[in-house]
C-alpha positions in Angstrom: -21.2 8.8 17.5 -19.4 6.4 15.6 -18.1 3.4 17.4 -14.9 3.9 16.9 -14.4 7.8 16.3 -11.1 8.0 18.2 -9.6 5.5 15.7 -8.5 6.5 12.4 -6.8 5.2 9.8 -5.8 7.1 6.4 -2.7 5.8 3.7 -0.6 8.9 4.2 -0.3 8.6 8.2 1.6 5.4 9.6 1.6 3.2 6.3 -2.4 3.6 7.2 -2.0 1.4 10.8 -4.8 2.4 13.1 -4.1 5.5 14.9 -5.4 7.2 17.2 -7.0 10.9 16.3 -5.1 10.6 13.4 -2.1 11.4 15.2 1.2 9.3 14.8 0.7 7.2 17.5 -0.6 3.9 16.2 -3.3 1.5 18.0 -0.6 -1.3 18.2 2.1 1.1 20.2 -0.6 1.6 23.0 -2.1 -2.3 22.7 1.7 -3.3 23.1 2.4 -1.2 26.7 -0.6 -2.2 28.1 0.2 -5.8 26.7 3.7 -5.0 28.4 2.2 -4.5 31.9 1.8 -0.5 31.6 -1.0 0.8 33.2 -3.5 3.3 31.8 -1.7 5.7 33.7 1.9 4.9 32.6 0.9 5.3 28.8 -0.7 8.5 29.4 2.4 10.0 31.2 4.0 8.4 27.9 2.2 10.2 25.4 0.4 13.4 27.6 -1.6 14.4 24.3 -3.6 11.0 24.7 -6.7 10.9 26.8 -8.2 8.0 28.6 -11.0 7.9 26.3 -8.4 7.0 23.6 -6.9 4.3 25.2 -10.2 3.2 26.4 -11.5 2.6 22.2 -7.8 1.5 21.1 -8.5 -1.7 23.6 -12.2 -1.7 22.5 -10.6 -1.5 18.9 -8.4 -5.1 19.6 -11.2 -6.5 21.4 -13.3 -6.2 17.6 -10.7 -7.2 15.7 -10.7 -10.4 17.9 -13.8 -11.2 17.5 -13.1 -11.1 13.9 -13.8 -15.0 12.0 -10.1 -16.4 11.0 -8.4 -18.5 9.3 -6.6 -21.7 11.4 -2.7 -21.6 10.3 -1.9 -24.2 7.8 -0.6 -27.2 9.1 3.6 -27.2 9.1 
């Protein structure tokens, strides 16, 4: 099992934003509810074709991408 299996991301679906299942319901829309104070439960009611497990690897996902190195923003 892949890591991320639950995430795609393909150029044709959502400008190719991270989705999840390859349905049209990007990473960042469930990231942003929870972000927002939704719980779990709230996004599923939201979007009844989700599962836990999606939500679940869509946080998993931003957690990665986190830990990511960057670059500091140039100074102003």
């Amino acid at each position: 099992m892949s890591a991320f299996d639950r995430i795609t991301i393909h150029p044709e679906i959502c400008l190719g934003q991270a989705t999840i299942r390859g349905m049209r319901l990007t990473v960042s829309v469930v990231l942003k509810m929870m972000a927002a104070g939704q719980t779990k439960e709230d996004v599923l009611r939201a979007y009844p074709e989700l599962e836990l497990k999606d939500i679940e690897q869509a946080l998993r996902y931003a957690a990665w991408l986190a830990s990511e190195q960057t670059l500091p923003f140039p100074a102003a």
